[in-house]
C-alpha positions in Angstrom: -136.5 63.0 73.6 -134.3 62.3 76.6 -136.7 62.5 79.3 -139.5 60.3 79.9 -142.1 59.7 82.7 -141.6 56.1 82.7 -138.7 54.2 81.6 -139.1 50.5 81.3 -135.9 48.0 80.7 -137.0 44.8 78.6 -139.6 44.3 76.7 -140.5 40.4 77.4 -142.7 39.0 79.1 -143.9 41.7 81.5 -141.7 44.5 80.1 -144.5 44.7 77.0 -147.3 44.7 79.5 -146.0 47.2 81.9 -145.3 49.5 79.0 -148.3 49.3 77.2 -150.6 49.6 80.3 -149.0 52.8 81.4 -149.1 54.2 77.9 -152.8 53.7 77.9 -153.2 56.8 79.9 -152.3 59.8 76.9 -150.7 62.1 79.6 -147.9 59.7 79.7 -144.6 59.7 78.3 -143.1 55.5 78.5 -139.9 54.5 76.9 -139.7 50.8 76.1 -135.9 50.0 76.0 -135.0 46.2 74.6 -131.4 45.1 73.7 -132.4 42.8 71.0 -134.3 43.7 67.8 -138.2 43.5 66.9 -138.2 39.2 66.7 -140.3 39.7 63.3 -138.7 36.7 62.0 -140.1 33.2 60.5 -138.3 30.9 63.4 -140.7 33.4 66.0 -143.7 32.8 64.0 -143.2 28.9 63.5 -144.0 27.5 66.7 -141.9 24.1 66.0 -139.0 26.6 65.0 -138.2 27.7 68.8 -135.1 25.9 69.0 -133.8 27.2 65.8 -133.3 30.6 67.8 -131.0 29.5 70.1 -127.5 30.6 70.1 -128.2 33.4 67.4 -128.4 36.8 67.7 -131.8 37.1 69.2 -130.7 34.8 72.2 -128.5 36.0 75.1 -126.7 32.8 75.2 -126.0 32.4 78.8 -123.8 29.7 79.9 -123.6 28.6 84.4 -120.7 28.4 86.4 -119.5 24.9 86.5 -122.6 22.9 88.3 -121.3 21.6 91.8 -123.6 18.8 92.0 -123.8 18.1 88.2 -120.2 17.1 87.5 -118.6 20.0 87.1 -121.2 20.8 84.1 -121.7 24.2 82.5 -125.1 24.8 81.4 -126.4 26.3 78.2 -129.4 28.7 78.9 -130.9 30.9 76.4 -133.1 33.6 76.8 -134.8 35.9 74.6 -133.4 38.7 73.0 -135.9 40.8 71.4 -139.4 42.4 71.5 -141.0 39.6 73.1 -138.8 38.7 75.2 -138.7 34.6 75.9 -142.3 34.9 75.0 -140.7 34.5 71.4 -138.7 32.2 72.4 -139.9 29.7 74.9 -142.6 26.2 74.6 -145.4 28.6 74.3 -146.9 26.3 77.5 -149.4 28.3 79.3 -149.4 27.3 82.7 -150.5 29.5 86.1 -149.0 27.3 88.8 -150.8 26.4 91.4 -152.8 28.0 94.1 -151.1 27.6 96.5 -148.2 29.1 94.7 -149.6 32.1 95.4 -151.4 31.8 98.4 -148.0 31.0 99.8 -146.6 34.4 98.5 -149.1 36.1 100.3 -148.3 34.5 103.7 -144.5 35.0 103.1 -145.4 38.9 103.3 -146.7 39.5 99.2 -149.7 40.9 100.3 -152.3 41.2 97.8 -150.7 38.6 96.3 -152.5 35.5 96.7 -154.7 33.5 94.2 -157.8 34.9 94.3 -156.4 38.6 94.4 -153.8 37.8 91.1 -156.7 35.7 89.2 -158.0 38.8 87.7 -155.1 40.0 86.2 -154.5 36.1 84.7 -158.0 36.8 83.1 -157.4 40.3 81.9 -154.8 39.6 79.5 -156.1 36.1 78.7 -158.0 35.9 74.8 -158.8 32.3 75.4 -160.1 30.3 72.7 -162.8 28.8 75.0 -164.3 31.7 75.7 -164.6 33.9 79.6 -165.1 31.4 82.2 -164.4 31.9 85.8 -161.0 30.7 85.6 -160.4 32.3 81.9 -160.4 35.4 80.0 -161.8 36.1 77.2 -161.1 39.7 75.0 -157.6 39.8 76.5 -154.4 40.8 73.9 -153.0 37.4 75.1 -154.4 34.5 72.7 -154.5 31.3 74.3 -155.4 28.3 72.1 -155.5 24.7 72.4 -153.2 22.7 69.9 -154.3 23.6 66.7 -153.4 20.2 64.8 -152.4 17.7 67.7 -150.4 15.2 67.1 -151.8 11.8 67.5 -148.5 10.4 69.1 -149.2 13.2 71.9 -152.9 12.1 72.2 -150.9 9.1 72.7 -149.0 9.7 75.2 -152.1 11.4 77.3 -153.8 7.6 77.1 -150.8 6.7 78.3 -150.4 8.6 81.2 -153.7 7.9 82.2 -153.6 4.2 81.7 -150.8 4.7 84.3 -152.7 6.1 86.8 -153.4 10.2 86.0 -156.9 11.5 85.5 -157.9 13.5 82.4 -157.5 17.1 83.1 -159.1 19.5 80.6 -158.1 22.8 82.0 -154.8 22.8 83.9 -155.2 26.3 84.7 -159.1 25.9 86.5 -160.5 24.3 89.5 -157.3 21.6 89.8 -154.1 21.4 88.2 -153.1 17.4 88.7 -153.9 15.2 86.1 -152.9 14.6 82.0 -154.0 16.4 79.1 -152.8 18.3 75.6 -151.3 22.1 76.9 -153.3 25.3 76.1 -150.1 27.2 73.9 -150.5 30.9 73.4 -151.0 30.7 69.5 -153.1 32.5 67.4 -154.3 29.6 64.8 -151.7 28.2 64.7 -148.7 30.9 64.9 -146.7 32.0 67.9 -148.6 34.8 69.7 -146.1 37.0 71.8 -146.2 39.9 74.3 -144.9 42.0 71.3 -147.6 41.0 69.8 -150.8 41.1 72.0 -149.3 44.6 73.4 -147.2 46.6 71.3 -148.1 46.2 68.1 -150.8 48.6 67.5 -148.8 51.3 70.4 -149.6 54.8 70.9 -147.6 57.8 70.3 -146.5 58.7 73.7 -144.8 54.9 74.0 -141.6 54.8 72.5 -140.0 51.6 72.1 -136.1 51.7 71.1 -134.0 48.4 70.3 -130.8 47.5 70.0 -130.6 49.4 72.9 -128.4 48.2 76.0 -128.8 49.8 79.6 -125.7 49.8 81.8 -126.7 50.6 85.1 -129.5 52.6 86.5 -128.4 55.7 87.5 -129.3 57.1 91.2 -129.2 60.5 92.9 -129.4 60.6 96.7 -131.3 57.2 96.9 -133.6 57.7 94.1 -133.3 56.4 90.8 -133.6 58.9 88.3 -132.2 57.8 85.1 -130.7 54.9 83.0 -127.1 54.7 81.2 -128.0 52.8 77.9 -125.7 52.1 74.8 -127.8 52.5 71.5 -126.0 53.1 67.6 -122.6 53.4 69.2 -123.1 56.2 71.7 -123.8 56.2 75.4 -125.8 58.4 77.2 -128.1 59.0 80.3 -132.1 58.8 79.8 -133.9 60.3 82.9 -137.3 59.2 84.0 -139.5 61.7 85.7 -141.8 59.1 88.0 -140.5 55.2 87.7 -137.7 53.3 86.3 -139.3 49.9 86.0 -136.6 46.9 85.4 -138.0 43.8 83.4 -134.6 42.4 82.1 -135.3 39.2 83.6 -134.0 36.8 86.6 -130.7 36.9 85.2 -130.8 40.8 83.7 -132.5 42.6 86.2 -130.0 41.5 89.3 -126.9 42.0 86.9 -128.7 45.5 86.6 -129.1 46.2 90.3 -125.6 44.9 91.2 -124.0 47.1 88.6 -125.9 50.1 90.0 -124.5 49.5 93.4 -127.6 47.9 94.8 -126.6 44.2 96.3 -124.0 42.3 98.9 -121.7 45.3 99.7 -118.6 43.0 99.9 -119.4 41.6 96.5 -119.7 44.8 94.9 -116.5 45.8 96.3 -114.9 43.6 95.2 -115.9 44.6 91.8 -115.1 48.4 93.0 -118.5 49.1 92.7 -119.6 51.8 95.2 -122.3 50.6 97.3 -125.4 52.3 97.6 -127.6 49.7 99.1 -126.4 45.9 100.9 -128.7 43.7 100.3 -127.2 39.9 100.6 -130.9 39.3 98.4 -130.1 40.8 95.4 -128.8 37.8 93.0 -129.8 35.0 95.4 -132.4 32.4 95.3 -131.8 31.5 92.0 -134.4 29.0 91.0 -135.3 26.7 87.9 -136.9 23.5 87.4 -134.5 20.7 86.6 -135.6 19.0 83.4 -134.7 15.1 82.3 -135.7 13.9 78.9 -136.3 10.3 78.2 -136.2 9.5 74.6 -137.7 6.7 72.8 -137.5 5.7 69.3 -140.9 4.2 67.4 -142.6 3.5 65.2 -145.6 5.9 64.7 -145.5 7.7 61.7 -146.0 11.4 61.3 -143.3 12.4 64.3 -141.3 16.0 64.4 -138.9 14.3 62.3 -140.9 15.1 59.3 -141.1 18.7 60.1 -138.7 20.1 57.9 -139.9 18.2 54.5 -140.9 21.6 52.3 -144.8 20.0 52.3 -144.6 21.0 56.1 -144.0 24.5 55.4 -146.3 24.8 52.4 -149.3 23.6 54.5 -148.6 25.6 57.4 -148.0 29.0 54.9 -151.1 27.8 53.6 -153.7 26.5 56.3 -151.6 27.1 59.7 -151.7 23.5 59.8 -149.3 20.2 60.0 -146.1 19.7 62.1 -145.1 23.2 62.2 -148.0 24.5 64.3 -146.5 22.1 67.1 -145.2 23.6 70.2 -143.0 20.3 70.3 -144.1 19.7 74.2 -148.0 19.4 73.3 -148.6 16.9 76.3 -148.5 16.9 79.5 -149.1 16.3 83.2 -148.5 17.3 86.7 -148.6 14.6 89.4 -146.6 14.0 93.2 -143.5 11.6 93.1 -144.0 11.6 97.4 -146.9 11.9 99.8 -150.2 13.4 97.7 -150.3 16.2 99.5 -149.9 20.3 98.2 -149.1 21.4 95.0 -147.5 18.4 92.3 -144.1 18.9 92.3 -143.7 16.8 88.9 -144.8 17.7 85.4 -144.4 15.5 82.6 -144.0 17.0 79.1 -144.5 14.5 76.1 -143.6 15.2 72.7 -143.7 13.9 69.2 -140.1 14.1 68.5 -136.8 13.5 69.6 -135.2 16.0 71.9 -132.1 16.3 73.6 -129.7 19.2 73.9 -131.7 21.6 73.4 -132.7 20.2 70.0 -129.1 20.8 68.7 -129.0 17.1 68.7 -130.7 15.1 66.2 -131.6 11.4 65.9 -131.3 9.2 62.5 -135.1 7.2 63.2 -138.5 8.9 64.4 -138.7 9.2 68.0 -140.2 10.4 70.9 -139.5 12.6 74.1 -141.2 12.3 77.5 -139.1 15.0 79.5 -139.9 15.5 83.2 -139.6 18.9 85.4 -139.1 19.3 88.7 -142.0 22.0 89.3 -141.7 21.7 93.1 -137.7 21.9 93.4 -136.4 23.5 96.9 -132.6 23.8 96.0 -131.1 27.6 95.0 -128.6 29.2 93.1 -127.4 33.1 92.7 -126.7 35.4 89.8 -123.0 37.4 90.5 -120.7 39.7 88.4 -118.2 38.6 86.9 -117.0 41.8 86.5 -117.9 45.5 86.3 -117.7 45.7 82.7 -121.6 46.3 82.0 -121.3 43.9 78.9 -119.5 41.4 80.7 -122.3 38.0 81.6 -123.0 37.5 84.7 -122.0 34.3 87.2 -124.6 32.1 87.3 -125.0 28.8 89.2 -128.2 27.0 89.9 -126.8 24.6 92.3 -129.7 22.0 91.5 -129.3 19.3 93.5 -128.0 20.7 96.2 -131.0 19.6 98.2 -131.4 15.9 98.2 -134.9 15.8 98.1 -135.2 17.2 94.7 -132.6 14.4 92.8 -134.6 11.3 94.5 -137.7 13.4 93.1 -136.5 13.7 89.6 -135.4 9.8 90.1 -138.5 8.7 90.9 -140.4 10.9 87.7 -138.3 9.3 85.5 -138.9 5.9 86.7 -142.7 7.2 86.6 -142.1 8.0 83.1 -140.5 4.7 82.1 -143.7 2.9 83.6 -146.0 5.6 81.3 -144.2 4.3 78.2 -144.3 0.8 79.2 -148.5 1.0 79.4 -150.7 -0.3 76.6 -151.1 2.9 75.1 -147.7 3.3 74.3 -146.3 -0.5 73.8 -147.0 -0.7 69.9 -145.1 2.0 69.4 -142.7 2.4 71.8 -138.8 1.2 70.6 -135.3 1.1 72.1 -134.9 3.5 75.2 -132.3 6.1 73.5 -132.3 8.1 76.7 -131.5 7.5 79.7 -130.7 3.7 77.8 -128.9 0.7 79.0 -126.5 1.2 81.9 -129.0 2.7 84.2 -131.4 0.4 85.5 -130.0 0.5 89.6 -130.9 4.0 91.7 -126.7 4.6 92.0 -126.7 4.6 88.1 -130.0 6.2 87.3 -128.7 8.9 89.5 -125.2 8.9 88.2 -126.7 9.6 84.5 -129.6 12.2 85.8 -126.5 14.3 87.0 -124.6 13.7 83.7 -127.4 14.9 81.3 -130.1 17.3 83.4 -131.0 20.1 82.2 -133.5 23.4 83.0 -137.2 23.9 81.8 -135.8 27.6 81.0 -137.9 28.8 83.7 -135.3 31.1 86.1 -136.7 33.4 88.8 -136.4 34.4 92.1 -133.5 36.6 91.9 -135.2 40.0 93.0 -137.5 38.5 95.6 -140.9 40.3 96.9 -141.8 40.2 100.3 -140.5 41.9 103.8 -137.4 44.1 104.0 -134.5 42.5 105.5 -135.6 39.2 103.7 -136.2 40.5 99.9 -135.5 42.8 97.3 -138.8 44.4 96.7 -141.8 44.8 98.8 -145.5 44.0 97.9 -145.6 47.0 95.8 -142.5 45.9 93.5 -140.6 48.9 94.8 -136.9 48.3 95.2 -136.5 48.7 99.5 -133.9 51.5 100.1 -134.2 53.2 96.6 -137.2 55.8 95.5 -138.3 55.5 91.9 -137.3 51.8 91.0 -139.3 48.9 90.4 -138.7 45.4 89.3 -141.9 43.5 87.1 -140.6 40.0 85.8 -140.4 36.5 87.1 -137.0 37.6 89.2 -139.8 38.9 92.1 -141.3 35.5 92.7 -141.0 34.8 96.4 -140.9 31.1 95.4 -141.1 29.4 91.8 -144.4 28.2 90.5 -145.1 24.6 89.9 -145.3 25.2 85.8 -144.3 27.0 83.3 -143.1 30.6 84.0 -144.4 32.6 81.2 -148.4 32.7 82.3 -147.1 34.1 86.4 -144.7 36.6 84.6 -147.4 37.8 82.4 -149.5 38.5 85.5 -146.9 40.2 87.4 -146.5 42.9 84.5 -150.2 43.3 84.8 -150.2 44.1 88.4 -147.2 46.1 88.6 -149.0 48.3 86.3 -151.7 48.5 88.4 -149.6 49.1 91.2 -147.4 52.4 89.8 -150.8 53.7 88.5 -151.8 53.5 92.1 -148.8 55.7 92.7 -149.4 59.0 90.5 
């Protein structure tokens, strides 16, 4: 078949939903198109595996522009490439945000976008392992678990945090967000629970789902978008879309799409020789991540992530979906303010039983463990560019972190925060040498000096296609692209602003409004 009523591009986080939702109605004919293959591979299913994906095949392997404010620094950022998304790839954190996240969306011109008007569709995907509540769903394809064998260093760390002045917070996702506690992980007893799987595993007939499948550009006719260019088993061709083209290809993919297809700053995309169809200096701008630090500790506690790969890990988690392999790696966690207490935290610690740095391509030759920190309320912004018109060239990016001031004394002051957590009686028997950021760094000048040396992302990107009113965004309220019939954008790229917390939950939500909203539209 070459003609479809949908098309949808990606098949992550809110690709699968989008795509599934419309195929619930039998009259409909919804190609799934993903560039990667179906993720049905042990390092998806092992949650503690994530990192193992990175730099293969079934990541994109994006690398920045040299960083400005970060020495010159090119930064490694993977994303998923496969059914699934990043939602096979990432922490498996579930985190909304914050209400006023979206509250503020809604006042920047997302109407019918504030918290209580998105809640619902949190809840209808949500099959939370502590039942329907008025926060939570219940009989949602989503499962959403709490840690099914913690690891008593993270239980740790929790008393820790709270011995330094954060309040127990059960449910990080109800009534308030600040506070410490062990992360809800979408699992299913124990085992990685994508998009792929809570939507398109059991599909119906009219959804077709290709992969290994690479769209080019979107292809328009006298301002409507009618049709995609994609490259599948050696051949190129043009798939046409009777209603919608829906892009999900990300906050890096779906503004490389758009500028490809002519849609962006006119003077950038000539000077790619791109014909311009519609300026729009939004398209690729406002780039945003949350910087992420790691502190790293060695100790004493036995039973850490360095233990992980002895073969009687993987026999009992084969057997009983138990041990260190059911870890997410980041199991604890909190969200606090570094300033004024006052909004939305702009800090979230992540604690884990293990070493990390780099990634995890770096290891460490004595147990340790990790107490990274994320900049959930950061203000600076980046941009997402061609760097040429070659469709399978990567695009430019640059974060710019840092570029506002405000968020490096932030970051600062959380890992000064964090140094104090470790320091508490929780953590004192066990804590060792300080392996990260270590000796050397103990004025502001030189704390800041290594912060800028060894940041990193929480692998949380958005903001590239933003919602909200034309002249100031790429899409309006409705997700439909302004100056171009037939196109839509559904992933985290349409965030007027980034959440404070983990992208994956928000993104999830978006795919089941923007389903919503195009069956609004028959």
């Amino acid at each position: 078949m070459t003609a479809f009523d949908y098309i949808v591009v990606g098949a992550g986080s809110a690709g699968a939903v989008v795509a599934s939702r419309l195929a619930e109605d039998p009259g409909t004919r919804v190609l799934l198109i993903e560039a990667g293959d179906n993720g049905k591979h042990l390092s998806v299913r092992v949650p503690a595996a994530f990192s193992k994906q990175f730099t293969t095949e079934r990541d994109w392997n994006f690398r920045t522009e040299p960083e400005p404010h970060l020495d010159g620094r090119r930064l490694y950022h993977p994303r998923g490439k496969m059914l699934g998304g990043s939602s096979a790839q990432n922490a498996m954190i579930y985190i909304r945000g914050n209400r006023a996240d979206y509250d503020g969306w809604a006042r920047a011109g997302g109407t019918g976008w504030s918290f209580d008007e998105v809640l619902p569709y949190f809840k209808r995907s949500e099959h939370n392992s502590r039942g329907a509540s008025a926060f939570h769903g219940g009989d949602g394809p989503m499962y959403i678990e709490d840690p099914r064998d913690p690891n008593p260093l993270s239980e740790r760390l929790v008393d820790a945090m709270t011995a330094s002045g954060l309040v127990r917070n059960p449910d990080f996702n109800g009534a308030a967000q600040t506070g410490t506690g062990l992360y809800q992980v979408t699992q299913r007893r124990g085992r990685r629970w994508t998009t792929a799987d809570g939507f398109l595993a059991e599909r119906p007939r009219n959804l077709t789902v290709w992969t290994r499948a690479t769209v080019r550009k979107v292809v328009l006719d006298n301002g409507r978008a009618t049709g995609v260019e994609v490259s599948r088993a050696g051949r190129t061709s043009v798939v046409r879309a009777g209603s919608e083209i829906v892009l999900s290809a990300g906050a890096f993919g779906t503004p490389h799409l758009l500028l490809l297809s002519g849609i962006g700053p006119a003077a950038h995309l000539r000077e790619h020789g791109i014909d311009v169809v519609v300026d729009n200096e939004h398209v690729g701008s406002h780039l945003m991540d949350h910087p992420f630090y790691l502190l790293n500790f060695e100790t004493t506690a036995t039973g850490t992530l360095a233990d992980a790969e002895k073969p009687i890990q993987l026999v009992k988690y084969l057997a009983l979906r138990k041990g260190l392999l059911t870890s997410n790696v980041g199991e604890a966690g909190g969200f606090f303010h570094t300033g004024a207490a006052s909004g939305a935290p702009d800090m979230q610690f992540i604690g884990a039983p293990g070493f990390f740095w780099n990634h995890g391509f770096t290891s460490h030759p004595t147990p340790a463990f990790a107490l990274g920190c994320s900049l959930v309320g950061s203000i600076s912004e980046g941009t997402v560019r061609l760097t040429s018109a070659d469709p399978t060239a990567a695009p430019a990016i640059r974060f710019n972190y840092f570029a506002e001031r405000a968020d490096l004394d932030a970051m600062t002051a959380a890992v000064t925060r964090a140094r104090e957590v470790v320091a508490s009686g929780p953590m004192r028997a066990v804590a060792g040498k300080e392996i990260h950021p270590g000796p050397g760094t103990s004025t502001t000048a030189e704390l800041e000096a290594e912060i800028r040396r060894n940041v990193e992302h929480t692998y949380h990107p958005a903001c590239t296609a933003r919602m909200g009113v034309e002249g100031h965004a790429v899409v309006n309220p409705a997700l439909q692209v302004y100056g171009i019939a037939g196109l839509r954008i559904a992933d985290a790229s349409v965030f007027p602003r980034i959440t404070h917390g983990n992208t994956h939950a928000p993104t999830l939500m978006v795919g089941e409004k923007a389903a919503d909203l195009i069956r609004e539209n028959r």
